[in-house]
C-alpha positions in Angstrom: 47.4 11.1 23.2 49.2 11.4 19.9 48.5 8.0 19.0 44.8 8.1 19.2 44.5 11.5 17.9 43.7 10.5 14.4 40.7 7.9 15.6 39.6 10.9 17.8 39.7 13.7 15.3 37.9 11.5 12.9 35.2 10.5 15.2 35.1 14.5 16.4 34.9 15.6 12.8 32.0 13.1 12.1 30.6 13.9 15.1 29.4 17.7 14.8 28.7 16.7 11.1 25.6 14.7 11.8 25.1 16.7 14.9 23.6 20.0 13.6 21.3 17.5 11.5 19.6 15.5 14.5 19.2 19.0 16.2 17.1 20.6 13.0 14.8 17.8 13.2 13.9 18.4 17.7 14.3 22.1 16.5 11.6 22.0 13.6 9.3 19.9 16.3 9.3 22.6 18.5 9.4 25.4 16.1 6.4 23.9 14.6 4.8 23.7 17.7 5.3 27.1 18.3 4.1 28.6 15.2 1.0 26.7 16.1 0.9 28.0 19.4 1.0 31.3 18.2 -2.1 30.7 15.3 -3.8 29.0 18.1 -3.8 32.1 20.5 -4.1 35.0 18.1 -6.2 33.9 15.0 -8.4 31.6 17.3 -8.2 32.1 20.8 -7.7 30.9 24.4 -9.4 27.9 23.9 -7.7 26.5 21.0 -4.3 27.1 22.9 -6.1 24.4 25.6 -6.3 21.8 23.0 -3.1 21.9 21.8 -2.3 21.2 25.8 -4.6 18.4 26.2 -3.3 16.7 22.6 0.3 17.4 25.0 0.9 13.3 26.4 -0.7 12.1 22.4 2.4 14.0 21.6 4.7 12.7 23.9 3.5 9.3 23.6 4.2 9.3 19.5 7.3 10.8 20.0 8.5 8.1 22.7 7.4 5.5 20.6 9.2 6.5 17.7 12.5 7.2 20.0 11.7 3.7 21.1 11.9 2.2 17.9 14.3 4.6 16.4 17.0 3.8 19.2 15.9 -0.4 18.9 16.9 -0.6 15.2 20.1 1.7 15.7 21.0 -0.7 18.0 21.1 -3.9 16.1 22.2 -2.3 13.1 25.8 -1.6 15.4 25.2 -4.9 16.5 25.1 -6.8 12.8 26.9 -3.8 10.7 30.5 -5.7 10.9 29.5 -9.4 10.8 26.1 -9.7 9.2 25.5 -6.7 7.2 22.5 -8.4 5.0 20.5 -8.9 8.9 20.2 -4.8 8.2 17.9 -5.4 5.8 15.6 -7.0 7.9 15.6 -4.8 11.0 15.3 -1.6 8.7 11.5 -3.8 7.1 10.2 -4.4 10.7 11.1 -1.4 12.4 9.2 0.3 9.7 6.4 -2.4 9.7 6.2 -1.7 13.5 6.0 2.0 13.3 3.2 1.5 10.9 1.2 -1.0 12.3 1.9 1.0 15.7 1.2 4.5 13.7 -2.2 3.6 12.2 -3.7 1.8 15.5 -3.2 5.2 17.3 -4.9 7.1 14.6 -7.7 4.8 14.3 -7.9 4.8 18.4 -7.8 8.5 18.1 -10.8 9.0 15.6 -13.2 5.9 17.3 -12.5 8.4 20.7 -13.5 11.3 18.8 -16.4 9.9 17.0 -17.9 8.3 20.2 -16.8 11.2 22.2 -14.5 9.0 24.5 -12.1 12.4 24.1 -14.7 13.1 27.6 -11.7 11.4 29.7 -9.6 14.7 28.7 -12.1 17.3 28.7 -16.1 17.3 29.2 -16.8 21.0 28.8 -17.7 23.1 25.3 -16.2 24.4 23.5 -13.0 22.9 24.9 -14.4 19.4 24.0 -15.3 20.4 20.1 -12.2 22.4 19.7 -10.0 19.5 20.4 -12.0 16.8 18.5 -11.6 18.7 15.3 -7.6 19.3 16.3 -7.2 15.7 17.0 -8.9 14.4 13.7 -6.6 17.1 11.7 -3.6 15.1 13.8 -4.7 11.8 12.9 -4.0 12.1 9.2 -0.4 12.7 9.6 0.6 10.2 12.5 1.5 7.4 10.3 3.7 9.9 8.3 5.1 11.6 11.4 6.2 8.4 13.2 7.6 6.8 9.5 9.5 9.6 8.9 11.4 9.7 12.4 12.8 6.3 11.0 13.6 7.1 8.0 15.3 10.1 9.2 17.3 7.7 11.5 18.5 5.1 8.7 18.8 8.1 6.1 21.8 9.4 8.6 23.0 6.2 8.9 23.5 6.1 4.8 25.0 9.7 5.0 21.6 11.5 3.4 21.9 14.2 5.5 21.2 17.0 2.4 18.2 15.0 1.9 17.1 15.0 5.5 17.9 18.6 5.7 15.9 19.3 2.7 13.1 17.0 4.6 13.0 19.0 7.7 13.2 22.7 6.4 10.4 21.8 3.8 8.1 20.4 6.5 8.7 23.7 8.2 7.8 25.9 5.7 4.9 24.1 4.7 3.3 23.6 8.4 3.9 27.3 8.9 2.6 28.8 5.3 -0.6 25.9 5.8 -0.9 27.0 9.2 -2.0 30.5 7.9 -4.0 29.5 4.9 -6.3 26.6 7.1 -6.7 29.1 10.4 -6.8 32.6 8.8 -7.8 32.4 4.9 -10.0 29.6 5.4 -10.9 29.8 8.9 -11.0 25.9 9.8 -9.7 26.6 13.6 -7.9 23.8 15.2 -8.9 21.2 12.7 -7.1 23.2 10.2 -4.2 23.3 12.6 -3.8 19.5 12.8 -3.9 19.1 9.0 -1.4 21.8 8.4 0.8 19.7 10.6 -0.2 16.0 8.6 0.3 17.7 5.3 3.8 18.8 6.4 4.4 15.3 8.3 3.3 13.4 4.7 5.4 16.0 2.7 8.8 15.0 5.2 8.4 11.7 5.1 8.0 11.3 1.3 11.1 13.3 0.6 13.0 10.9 2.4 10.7 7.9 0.9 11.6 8.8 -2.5 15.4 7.8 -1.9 14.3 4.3 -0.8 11.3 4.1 -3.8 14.4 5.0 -6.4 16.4 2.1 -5.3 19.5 4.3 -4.4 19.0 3.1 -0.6 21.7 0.2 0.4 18.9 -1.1 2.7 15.6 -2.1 1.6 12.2 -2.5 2.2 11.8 -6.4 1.4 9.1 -8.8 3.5 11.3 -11.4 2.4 14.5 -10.4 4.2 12.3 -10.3 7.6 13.6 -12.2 10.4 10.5 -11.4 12.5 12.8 -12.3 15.9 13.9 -9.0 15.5 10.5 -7.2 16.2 10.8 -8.2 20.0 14.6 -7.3 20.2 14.1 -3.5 18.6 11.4 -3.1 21.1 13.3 -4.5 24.0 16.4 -2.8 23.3 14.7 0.6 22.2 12.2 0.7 25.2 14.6 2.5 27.6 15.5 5.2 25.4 11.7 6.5 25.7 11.4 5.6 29.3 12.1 9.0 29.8 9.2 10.9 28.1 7.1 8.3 29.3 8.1 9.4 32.7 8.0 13.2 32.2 4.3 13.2 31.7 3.8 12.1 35.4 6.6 14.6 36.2 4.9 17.2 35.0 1.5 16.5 36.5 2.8 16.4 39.8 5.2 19.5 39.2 2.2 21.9 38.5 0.0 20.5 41.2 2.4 21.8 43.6 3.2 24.6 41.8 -0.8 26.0 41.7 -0.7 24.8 45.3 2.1 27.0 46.7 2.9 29.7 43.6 -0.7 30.1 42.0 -1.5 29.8 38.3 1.6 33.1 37.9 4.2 30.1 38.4 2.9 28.2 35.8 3.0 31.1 33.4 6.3 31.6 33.8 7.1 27.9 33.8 5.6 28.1 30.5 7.3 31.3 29.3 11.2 30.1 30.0 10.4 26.6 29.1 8.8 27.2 25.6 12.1 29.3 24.3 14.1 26.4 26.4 12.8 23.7 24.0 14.5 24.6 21.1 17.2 24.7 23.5 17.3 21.1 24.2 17.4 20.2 20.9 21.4 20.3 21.3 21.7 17.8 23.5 19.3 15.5 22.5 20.8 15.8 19.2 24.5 15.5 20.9 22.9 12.0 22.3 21.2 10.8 19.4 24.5 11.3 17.3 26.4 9.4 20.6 24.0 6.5 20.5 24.6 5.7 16.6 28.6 6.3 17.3 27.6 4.0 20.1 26.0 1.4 18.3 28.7 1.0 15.4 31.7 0.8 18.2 29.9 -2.1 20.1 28.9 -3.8 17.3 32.4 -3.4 15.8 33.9 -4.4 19.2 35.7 -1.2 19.3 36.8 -0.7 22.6 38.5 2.9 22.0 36.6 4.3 19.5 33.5 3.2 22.3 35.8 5.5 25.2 36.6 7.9 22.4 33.0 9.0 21.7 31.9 9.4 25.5 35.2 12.1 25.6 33.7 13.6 22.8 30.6 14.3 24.5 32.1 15.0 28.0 34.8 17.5 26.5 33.8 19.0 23.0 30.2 18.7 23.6 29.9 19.8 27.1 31.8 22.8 25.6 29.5 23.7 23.6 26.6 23.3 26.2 28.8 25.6 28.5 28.5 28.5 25.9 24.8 28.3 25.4 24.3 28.5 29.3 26.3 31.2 29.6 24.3 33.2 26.8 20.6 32.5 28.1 21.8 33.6 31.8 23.4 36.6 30.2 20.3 37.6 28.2 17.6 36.4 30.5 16.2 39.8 30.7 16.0 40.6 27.3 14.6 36.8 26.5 11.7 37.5 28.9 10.9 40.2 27.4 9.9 38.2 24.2 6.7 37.1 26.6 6.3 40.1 29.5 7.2 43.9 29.1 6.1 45.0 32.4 9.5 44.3 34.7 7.0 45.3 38.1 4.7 42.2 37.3 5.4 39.1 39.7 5.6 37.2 36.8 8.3 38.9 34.9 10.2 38.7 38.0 9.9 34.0 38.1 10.6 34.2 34.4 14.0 36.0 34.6 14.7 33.8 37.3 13.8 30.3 35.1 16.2 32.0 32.4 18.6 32.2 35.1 18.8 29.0 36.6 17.1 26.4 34.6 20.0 25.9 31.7 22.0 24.9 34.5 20.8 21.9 34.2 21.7 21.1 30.6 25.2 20.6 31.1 24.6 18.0 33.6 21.8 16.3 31.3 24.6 16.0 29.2 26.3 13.7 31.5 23.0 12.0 32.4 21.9 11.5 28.7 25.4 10.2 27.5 25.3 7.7 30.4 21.9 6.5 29.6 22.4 6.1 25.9 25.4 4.2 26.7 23.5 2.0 29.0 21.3 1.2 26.6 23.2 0.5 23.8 25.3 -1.5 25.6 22.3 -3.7 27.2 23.2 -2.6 30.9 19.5 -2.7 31.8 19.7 -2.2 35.1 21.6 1.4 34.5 19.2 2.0 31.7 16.4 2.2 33.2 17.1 3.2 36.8 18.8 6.6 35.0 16.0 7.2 33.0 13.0 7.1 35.3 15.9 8.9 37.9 16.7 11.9 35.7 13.0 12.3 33.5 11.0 12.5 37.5 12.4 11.0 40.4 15.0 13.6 41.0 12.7 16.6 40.3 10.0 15.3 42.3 11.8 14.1 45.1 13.1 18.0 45.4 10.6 19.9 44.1 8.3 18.4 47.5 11.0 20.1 49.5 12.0 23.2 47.8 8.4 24.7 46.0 7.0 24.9 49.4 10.3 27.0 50.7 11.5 28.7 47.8 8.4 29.1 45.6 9.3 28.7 41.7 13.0 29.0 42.5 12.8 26.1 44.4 11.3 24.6 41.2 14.0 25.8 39.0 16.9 24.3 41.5 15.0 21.2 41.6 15.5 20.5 38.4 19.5 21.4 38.8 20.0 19.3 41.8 18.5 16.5 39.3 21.6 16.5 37.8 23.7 15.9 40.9 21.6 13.2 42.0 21.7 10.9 38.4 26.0 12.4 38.2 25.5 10.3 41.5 24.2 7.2 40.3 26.2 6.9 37.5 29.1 6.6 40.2 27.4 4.4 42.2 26.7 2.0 39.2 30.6 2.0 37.8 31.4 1.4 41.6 29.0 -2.0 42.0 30.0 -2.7 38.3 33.7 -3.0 38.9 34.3 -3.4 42.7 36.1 -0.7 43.3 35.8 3.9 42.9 36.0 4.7 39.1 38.9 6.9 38.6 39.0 6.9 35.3 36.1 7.5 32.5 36.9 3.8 30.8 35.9 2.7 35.0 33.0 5.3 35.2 32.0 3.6 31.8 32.5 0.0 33.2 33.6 -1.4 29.9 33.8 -5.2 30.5 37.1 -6.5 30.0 36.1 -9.2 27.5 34.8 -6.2 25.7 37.0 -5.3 22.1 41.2 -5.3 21.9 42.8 -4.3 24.8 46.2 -1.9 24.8 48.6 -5.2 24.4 46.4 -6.7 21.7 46.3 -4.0 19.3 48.7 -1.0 17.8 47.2 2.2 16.7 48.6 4.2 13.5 48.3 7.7 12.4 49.2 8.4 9.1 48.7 12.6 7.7 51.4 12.6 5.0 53.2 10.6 2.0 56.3 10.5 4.8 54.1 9.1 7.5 53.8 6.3 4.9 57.4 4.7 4.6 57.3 3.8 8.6 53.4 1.9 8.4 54.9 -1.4 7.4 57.6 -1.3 9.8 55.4 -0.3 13.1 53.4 -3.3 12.1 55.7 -5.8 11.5 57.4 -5.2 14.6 53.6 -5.8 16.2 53.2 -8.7 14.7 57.0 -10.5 15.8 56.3 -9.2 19.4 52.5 -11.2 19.4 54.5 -13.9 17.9 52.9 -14.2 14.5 55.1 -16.0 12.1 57.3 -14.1 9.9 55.4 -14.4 6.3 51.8 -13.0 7.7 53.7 -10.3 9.5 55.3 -9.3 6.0 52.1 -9.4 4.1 50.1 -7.5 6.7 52.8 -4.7 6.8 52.9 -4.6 3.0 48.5 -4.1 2.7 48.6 -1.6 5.0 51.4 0.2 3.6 50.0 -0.2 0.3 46.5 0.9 1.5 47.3 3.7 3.7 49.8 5.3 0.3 47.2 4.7 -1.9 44.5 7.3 0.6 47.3 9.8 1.1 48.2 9.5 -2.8 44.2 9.7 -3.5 41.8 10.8 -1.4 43.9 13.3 0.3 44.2 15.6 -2.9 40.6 15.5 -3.8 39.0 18.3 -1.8 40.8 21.3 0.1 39.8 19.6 3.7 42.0 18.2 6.6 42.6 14.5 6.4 44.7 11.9 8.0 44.4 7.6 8.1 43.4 5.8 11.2 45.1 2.5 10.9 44.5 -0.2 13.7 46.0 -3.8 13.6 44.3 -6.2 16.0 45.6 -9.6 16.8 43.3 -11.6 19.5 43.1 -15.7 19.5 45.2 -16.0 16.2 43.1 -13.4 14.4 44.8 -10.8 12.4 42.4 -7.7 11.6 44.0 -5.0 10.1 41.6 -2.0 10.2 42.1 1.2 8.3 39.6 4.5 8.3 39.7 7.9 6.7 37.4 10.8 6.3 38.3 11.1 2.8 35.8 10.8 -0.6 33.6 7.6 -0.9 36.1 5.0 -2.6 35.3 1.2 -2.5 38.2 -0.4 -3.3 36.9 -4.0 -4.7 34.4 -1.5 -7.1 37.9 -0.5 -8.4 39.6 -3.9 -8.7 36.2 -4.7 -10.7 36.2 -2.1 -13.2 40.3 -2.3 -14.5 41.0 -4.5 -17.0 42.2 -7.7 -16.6 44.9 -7.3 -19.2 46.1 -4.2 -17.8 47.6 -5.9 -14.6 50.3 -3.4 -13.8 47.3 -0.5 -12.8 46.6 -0.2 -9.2 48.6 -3.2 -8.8 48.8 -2.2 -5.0 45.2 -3.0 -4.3 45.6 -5.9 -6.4 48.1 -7.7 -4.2 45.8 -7.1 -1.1 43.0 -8.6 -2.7 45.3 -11.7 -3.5 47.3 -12.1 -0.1 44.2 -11.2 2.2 41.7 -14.1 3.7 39.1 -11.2 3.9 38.4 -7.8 3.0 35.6 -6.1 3.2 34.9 -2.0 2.5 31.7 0.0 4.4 30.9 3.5 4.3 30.3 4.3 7.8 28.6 7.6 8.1 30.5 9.3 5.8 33.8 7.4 6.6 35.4 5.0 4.7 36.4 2.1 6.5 38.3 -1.3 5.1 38.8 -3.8 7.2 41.0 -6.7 6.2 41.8 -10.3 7.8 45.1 -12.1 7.2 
């Protein structure tokens, strides 16, 4: 434990930093769609609340796009982050040529259906039909900007922007909501005004972000020329099963409140609605949990990184799944007070099924956890049987299959376990995919995880190094050396790869440790597979590029950092990357 404990608290630490990030951005989606909600029903009226719900599977469609094409490009940027890095370049361009061209076809689709009143397939009858015309023309304006600024957001926290997709999100909130009231109650423009409250906001968010890449600050740009158009079929290919899901909840759902009007009655559905439109915002922690997990993800595969790969699913099983635990325990503590947000009257039926959702529906969430790592996993790792089967399993399959059995029996509790037992069933296949993968019962989470072993440095191959003090230091060059004689490397590359690392490793605890008031310590990993020496080190500390350094000293004044002057000489490689916020040098011998 002690000697991955540096790798672990560093990837921890960078872990629920980006993580409170990916959750503001779900949060504001649903926030915003509440606020709209609530304009909808009180300024306008009922029928204004039923065109927000038949715009519902647009919505879901957009968003599984852009998750498709979001997860895609995170994908091959872990892929071509440690041996191609220029290739970024490219897949940044076409993802966002995609999403355009993607972006701008459904808006155009959207307005010819409204102009030719092909919008009848949803809805034939007035004012139903007008009201959600006008809302989906107010909608069309934004999607380009909606589904551009999802990928933006993506690469921005892949740069470490996160102030500047915070500043994004909270704007686009604040706008939507103070638009909202001036385009439905100072100038009454009903649902249309809804929909361009939220394109405004959506153009406003997405040219925040743009405005880093238009200044040139970005370390990946926007260049037609860079495109290797090859890549266009691979982000889809790769991405597709990360939105398999939402694809497959819209069937869920239609199927789920069929049977719930046939054995319940329209109360069911109400308080369906209730639990599940506070539950929302909810779900925004693991979903951000997983999109966090799939960029972690990404980087370790492409990197080869066989530990860092096991470290991150811990983090989500143990640290994560911690934090899931606590906000279960609070809705089921408060689920009377929650419903009372919607219904007063505790004698009503339906304040009765809604305490109930409150009750028993978070259970669920810390076994989507498991269920959503696993998938992500899958999918980064191009195990395309798991990720789909888990997918179209855990978004209907498992809810389905129970809720036939249950709904009829147990009424909306039936409905609520359904979606518990869900969990059990895709905690199930997982198993039973480790188990055909490996031949044998996992027993372990590197088995569950089915890790090929071709995949990254084994235990034997590598040696793992924590360093959180100047007297950590002294021992570095030692530890590695004696590595390198039991591998058999001859005695001068052993020497010099002690020496760089000792050299580096003083020069962070020297430097970046006494910069800030924060916790720090060195992750240092040597690697030696088919005669390849890679000597990797990693810390949380400030940005510091070390061959920006070498670059700006004199060249008469050769006795100044002469440390990260010898590694530059003696090394066949180095090369420095700022990996979400961590600097990591990685040097070949």
């Amino acid at each position: 434990m002690k000697e991955r404990s540096s790798d672990y608290k560093l990837l921890t630490g960078l872990f629920f930093k980006l993580l409170p990030y990916q959750i503001l951005l779900i949060v504001i989606n649903a926030v915003n769609g509440i606020v709209d909600s609530l304009y909808a029903s009180n300024a306008i009226g009922k029928t204004a609340m039923s065109a927000i719900g038949l715009y519902g599977p647009l919505n879901h469609f957009l968003y599984a796009a852009s998750i498709m094409f979001v997860s895609g490009s995170q994908i091959l940027y872990g892929r071509y982050l440690a041996r191609d890095r220029k290739h970024i370049n490219s897949i940044f361009t076409v993802d966002m040529i995609l999403s355009l061209a993607l972006s701008v076809l459904t808006s155009l689709v959207m307005v010819l259906g409204v102009l030719t009143n092909g919008t009848r397939i949803l809805v034939s009858t007035e004012p139903d039909l007008q009201m959600l015309n006008r809302y989906m023309t107010g909608q069309a304006i934004g999607i380009p900007a909606l589904v551009l600024g999802q990928q933006l957001f993506a690469f921005l926290s892949l740069e470490n922007q996160t102030k500047r997709t915070m500043a994004a999100s909270i704007t686009c909130l604040v706008v939507n909501g103070i638009l909202d009231h001036v385009f439905v109650v100072l100038i009454p423009m009903d649902t249309f005004g809804l929909g361009l409250s939220s394109s405004i906001a959506s153009w406003i968010f997405f040219l925040i972000m743009a405005l880093y890449y238009i200044a040139g600050k970005s370390e990946w740009k926007f260049s037609i020329r860079s495109c290797k158009w090859h890549d266009a079929p691979d982000i889809v290919k790769l991405g597709y099963a990360g939105a398999l899901s939402r694809f497959v909840e819209m069937f869920r759902c239609i199927i789920v409140n069929f049977l719930v009007l046939q054995y319940v009655g329209s109360v069911g559905l109400s308080a369906f609605a209730a639990s599940n439109s506070l539950l929302a915002v909810i779900w925004a922690v693991p979903f951000g949990m997983v999109a966090v997990a799939r960029m972690l993800f990404a980087i370790s595969i492409g990197e080869q990184d066989r530990r860092s790969l096991i470290d991150v699913m811990k983090i989500m099983l143990t640290k994560g799944m911690l934090v899931m635990l606590a906000i279960v325990a609070a809705l089921v503590i408060f689920a009377e007070p929650l419903t009372m947000l919607f219904y007063q009257d505790k004698t009503q039926e339906v304040y009765l099924m809604t305490v109930m959702g409150f009750r028993i529906l978070p259970l669920c969430m810390p076994l989507a956890v498991v269920s959503l790592s696993f998938a992500s996993y899958a999918q980064t790792s191009e195990r395309k049987i798991l990720s789909i089967i888990l997918p179209v399993v855990d978004g209907a399959v498992g809810v389905v299959m129970f809720s036939f059995i249950l709904i009829p029996l147990l009424k909306m509790n039936g409905l609520y376990i359904s979606n518990v037992l869900n969990g059990v069933v895709c905690a199930a296949v997982i198993i039973a995919a480790a188990w055909i993968a490996i031949k044998k019962i996992p027993l372990s989470l590197e088995e569950v995880m089915a890790i090929p072993s071709r995949f990254g440095a084994g235990k034997d191959d590598r040696i793992d190094i924590t360093v959180r003090s100047v007297d950590e230091v002294v021992n570095v060059s030692h530890k590695i050396i004696e590595f390198c004689n039991s591998k058999g490397i001859d005695e001068r590359r052993a020497y010099f790869a002690g020496l760089c690392m000792e050299e580096m490793a003083g020069n962070v605890v020297t430097h970046g440790f006494t910069k800030d008031n924060r916790s720090h310590s060195v992750d240092i990993r040597v690697i030696y597979i088919g005669d390849q020496l890679t000597l990797r080190i990693r810390d949380n500390c400030k940005f510091f590029d070390p061959s920006e350094h070498t670059k700006a000293l004199s060249e008469d004044d050769e006795v100044k950092n002469i440390g990260i002057r010898l590694v530059y000489k003696i090394a066949k490689e180095v090369d420095y990357q700022n990996l979400l916020g961590l600097n990591v040098l990685t040097i070949k011998m």
